[in-house]
N, C-alpha and C positions, 0 to 999 in steps of 0.2 A: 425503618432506618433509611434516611435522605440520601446519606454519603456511605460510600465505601472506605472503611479506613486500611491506608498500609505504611509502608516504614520507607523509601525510597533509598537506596544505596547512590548516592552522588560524588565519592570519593574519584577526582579526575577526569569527572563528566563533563560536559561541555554547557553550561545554563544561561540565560539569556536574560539580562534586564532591561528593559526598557523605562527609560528613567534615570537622572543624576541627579534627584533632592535626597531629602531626608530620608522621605517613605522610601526610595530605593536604598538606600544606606540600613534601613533598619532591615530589610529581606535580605541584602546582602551578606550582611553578618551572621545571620542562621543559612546562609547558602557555604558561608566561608565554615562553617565550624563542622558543618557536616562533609569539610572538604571535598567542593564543587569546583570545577574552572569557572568564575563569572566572568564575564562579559556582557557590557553593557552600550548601547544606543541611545547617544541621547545629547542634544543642543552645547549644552554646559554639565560640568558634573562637579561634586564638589570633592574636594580633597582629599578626605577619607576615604569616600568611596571607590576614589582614583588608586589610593594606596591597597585595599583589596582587590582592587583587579590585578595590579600587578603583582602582590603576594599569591596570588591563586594562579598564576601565568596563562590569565587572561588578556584581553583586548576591550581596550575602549575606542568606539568611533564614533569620532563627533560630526553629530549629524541628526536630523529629525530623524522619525520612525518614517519608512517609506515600504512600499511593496514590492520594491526592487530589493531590500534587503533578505539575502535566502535564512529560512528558520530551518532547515532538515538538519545542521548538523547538531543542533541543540536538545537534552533531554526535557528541557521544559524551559517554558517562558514566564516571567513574571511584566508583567504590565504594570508600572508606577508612575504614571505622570500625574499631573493636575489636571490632563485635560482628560475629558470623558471621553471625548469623539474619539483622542487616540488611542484610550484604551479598548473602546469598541473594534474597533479596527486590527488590531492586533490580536483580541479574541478571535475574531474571524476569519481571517488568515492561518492562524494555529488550528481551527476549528478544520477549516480546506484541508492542513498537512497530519491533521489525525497526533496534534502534539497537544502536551498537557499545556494548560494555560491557567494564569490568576491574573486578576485586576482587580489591584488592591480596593476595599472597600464597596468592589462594585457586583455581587454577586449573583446578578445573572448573566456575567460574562467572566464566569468561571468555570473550570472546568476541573479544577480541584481547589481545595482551603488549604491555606497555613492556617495552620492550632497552634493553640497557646501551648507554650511548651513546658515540663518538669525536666530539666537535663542532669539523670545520675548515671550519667556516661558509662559501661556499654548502656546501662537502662534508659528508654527513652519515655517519657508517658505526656502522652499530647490530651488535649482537649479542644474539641471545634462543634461548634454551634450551627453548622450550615450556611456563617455568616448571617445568621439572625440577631444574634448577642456575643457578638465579641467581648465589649467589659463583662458578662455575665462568665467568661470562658476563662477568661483573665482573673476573674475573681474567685475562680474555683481552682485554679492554676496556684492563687496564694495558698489557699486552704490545705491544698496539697505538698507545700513547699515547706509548710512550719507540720505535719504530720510524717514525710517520709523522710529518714533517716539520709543523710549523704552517704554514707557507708552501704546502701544499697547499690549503689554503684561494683564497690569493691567488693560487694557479692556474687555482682552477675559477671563481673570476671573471674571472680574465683571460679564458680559454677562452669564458666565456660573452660576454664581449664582440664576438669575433671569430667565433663561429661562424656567426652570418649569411652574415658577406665569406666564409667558408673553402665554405660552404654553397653560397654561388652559385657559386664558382669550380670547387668540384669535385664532379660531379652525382653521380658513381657511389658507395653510401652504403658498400661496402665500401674501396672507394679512399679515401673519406675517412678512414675510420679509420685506413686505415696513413700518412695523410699526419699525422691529430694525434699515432699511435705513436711516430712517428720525431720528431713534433716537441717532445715530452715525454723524449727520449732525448736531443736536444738543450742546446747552453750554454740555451737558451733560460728551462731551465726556472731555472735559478739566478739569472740576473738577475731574474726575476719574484718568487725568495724574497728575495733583496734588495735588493729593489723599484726596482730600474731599471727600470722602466715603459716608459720613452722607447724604450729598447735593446732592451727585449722585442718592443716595436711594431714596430720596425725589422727584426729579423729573419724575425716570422712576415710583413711585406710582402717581402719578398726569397724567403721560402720559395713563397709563394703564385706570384709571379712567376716564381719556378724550377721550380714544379711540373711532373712529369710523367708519365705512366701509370705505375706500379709497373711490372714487371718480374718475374715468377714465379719462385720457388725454391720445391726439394723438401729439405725436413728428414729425415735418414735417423735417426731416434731410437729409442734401445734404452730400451724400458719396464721393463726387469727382471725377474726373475724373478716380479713378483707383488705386491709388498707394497708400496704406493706409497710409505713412507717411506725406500724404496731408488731413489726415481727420482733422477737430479742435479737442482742446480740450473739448470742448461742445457737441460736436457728438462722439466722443467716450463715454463720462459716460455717457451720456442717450443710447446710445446702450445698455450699458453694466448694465442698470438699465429696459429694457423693459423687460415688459412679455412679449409679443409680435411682432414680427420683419414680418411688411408687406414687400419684397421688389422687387424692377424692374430687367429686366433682364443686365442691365449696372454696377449692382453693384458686382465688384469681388472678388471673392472667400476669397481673403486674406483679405478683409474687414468683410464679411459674419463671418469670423473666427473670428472676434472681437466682436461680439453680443454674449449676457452671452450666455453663453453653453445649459440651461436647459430653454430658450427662445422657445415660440412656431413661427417658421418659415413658413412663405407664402408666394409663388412666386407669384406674378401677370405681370411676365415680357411679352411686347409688343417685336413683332419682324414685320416687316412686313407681311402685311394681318396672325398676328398670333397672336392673343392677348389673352392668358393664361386667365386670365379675364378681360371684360371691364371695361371701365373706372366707367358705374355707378354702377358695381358690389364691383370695389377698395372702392368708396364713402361706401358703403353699409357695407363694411367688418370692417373700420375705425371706423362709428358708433355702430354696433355691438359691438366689443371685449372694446369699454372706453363705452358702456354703463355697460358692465360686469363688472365694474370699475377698468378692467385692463389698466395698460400703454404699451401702443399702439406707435412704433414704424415704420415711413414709411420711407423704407431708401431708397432714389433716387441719382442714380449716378448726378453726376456732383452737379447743384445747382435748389431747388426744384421751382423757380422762374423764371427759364430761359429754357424758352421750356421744362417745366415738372408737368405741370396742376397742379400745386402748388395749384395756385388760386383756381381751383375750385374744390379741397377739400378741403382747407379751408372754404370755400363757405356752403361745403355741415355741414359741422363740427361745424359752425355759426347756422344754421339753425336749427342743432340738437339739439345747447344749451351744446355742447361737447367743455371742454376747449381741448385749443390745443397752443402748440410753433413751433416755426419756427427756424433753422438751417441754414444759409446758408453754403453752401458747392462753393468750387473751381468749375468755372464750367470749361466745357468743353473748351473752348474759350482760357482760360488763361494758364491754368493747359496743354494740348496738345501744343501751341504754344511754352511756355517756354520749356517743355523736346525738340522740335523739332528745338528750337535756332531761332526762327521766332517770334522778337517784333512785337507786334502788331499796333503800334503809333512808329512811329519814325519822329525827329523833320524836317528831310529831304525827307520821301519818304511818310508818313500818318500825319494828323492832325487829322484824325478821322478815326472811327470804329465801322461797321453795325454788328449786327447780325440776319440772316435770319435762316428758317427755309426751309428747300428745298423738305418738303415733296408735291408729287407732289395732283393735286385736277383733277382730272377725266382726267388722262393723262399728265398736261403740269401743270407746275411750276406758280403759282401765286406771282409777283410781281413787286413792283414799278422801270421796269424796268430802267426808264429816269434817278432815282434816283439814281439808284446803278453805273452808268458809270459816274467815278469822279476819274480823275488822283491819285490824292493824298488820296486817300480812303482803307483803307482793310475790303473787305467784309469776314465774315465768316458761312458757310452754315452748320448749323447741319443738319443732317437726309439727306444729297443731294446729295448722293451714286448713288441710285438708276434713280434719273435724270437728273445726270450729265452732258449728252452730251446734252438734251437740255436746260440745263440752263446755257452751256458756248455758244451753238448757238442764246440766244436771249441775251446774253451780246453781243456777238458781232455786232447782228443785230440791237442793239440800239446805237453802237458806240466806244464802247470799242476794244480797238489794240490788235490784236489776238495774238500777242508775251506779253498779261500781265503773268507774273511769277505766275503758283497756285503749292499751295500745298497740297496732299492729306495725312490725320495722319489716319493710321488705327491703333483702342485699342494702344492711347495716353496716356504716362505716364506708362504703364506695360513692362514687359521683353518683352511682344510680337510685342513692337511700331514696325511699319511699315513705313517711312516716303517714297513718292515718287512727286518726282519735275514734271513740266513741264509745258504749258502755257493753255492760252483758246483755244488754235486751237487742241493741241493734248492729252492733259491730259488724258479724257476721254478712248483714246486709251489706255491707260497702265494702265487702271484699269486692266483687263484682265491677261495682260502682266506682273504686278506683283501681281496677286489674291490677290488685297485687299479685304477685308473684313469690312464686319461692326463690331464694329461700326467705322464708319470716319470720321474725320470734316474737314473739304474744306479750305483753307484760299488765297482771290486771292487778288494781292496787290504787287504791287512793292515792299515791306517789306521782300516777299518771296526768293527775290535775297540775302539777308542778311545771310541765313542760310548757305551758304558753307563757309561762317568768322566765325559763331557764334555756330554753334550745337555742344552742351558737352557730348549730347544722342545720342545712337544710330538712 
């Protein structure tokens, strides 16, 4: 993160523009609405902007920007002229007195951005780019302007009326929040957008008087294979609603980044012979934090059903009498094939599709060999990195043509995908050769020839 975002309280502050065009006209009026004193320096100024200074019982002096001019008594300066030099100059001077400074459009003699603004007054929700892409900020600013309700406005003054009472009544600051969560999920929140005030009242006394300790749930949520634009919509706001975020070491970063901010974070990621904590340790940590009657989040790459002991934390979670949901998540299979241009089922080359697991049991791959050597089949091997070469040597040794097409996806679905070709006879070989890494999923299948027609991904 570039910039530091905060909220500045400007109501009868003293603000400084430099500048009497347009550009200064346009800062002036978000200077005026967050009720600022402006005042402005500057040659000539135009009308309007004359007219909000004097509404704001400010001062205008006509006159260049000079250094004789004192800036201490102002809480920030804005710099709006046409000329560069003078806006450099004015950063620099504010830079000497340790005061916030902008010059419009010019950002590396800023010392804070104006954001594009969402105004549902008390609620404020800005957007700023670094001053990298302002129309980019502006156009996210629209996006947001035809999704959030005006009436959210008149929520967060209600909210601020009652959080005193909601304050006293309920001490614990985590509990409170899922008491306003739910009360925002609420009819409640509709009568407040049209403005049955009375009925709003009504209800947050009745909830307040009904209140009672939350009650723990574990969220079992598949994060995907990687590429957060593959998470649901159901895994994302229960992320973004846990106290809690248990997660494995498949789930990446940019997803991590979507779980609320002020979430308590646990790795418990497995890596070969490296398991950060065991399995009955994850069990143990789940019922822990939803007996504390926190929401409990276990976010598991891909999907938490398909080679990801789903089961038997739910299992353990049943047993404790701990409610819990399930998510499913893209898993590996689908999410890795599609970026790598490799259907899985095609009406000419698959009719069907295995998914194994290739972790190996006391040296050598466990499975139903006879079964998996089927022409028209695509097999796909999570976790089969590691024993690769013998589990294309007992494909072959059970019958399978050592020219089958596989392919290996290392960290499918991210900037980092890896895609490398080759058969049951040499595959193996060019792990090496191009340092794949875990994590990889295997896919062997005449389907695999398809990809030098089909891949959109790297």
């Amino acid at each position: 993160m570039d910039i530091f975002p905060i909220s500045l309280k400007l109501q009868q502050q003293p603000c400084l523009i430099v500048g009497g065009g347009r550009i200064a006209y346009r800062k002036a009026v978000l200077l005026a609405k967050a009720g600022a004193e402006i005042h402005v320096v500057a040659p000539e100024i135009e009308e309007s902007l004359l007219d909000l200074v004097h509404k704001s019982q400010g001062q205008y002096v006509q006159a260049p920007f000079s250094l004789d001019i004192p800036l201490r008594p102002y809480r920030l300066v804005i710099a709006a002229t046409n000329d560069k030099a003078v806006n450099a100059t004015v950063f620099e001077v504010c830079e000497a007195e340790n005061i916030l400074v902008n010059s419009v459009d010019d950002p590396p003699h800023c010392r804070f951005m104006v954001p594009a603004i969402v105004d549902r007054s008390p609620l404020v929700i800005s957007i700023a780019s670094n001053g990298t892409s302002p129309v980019l900020s502006r156009q996210i600013r629209t996006q947001l302007e035809s999704t959030i309700p005006h009436g959210m406005g008149k929520l967060a003054e209600f909210s601020g009326k009652w959080r005193s009472a909601v304050k006293a009544k309920i001490l614990n600051p985590d509990e409170r929040r899922i008491f306003w969560e739910d009360l925002y999920a609420s009819p409640l929140k509709e009568q407040v957008f049209n403005d049955n005030i009375a009925e709003a009242d009504r209800l947050i006394e009745r909830a307040l008087i009904e209140w009672q300790k939350p009650k723990g749930e574990v969220y079992l949520v598949g994060a995907g294979p990687g590429d957060p634009e593959l998470l649901t919509l159901k895994a994302l706001r229960l992320m973004q609603q846990a106290d809690v975020v248990i997660y494995d070491r498949l789930v990446s970063q940019p997803i991590m980044d979507l779980c609320r901010r002020d979430a308590e974070k646990i790795y418990v990621g497995k890596a070969r012979s490296n398991h950060a904590v065991p399995q009955d340790g994850i069990n143990a940590l789940l019922v822990k934090y939803a007996s504390e009657g926190k929401r409990v989040c276990r976010l598991k790459g891909g999907d938490p059903f398909i080679f990801g002991r789903g089961g038997e934390e739910i299992q353990e979670l049943f047993d404790a009498g701990v409610a819990f949901q399930v998510v499913p998540g893209i898993t590996a299979a689908s999410g890795c094939s599609a970026y790598a241009g490799i259907p899985l089922t095609h009406r000419d080359y698959a009719q069907s599709v295995r998914f194994l697991t290739g972790h190996l049991k006391e040296g050598s791959p466990e499975l139903p060999w006879n079964e998996l050597v089927y022409e028209n089949q695509t097999l796909v091997l999570y976790m089969g990195l590691v024993g690769l070469e013998k589990i294309c040597a007992k494909l072959i040794e059970h019958g399978q043509r050592p020219n089958m097409p596989v392919a290996l996806i290392s960290k499918g679905t991210t900037p980092q995908q890896k895609v490398v070709v080759g058969t049951l006879e040499d595959i193996a070989s060019k792990v090496a050769e191009h340092q794949i890494q875990a994590p990889t999923l295997t896919i062997i299948g005449e389907v695999v020839s398809l990809r030098e027609q089909l891949q959109w991904q790297g």
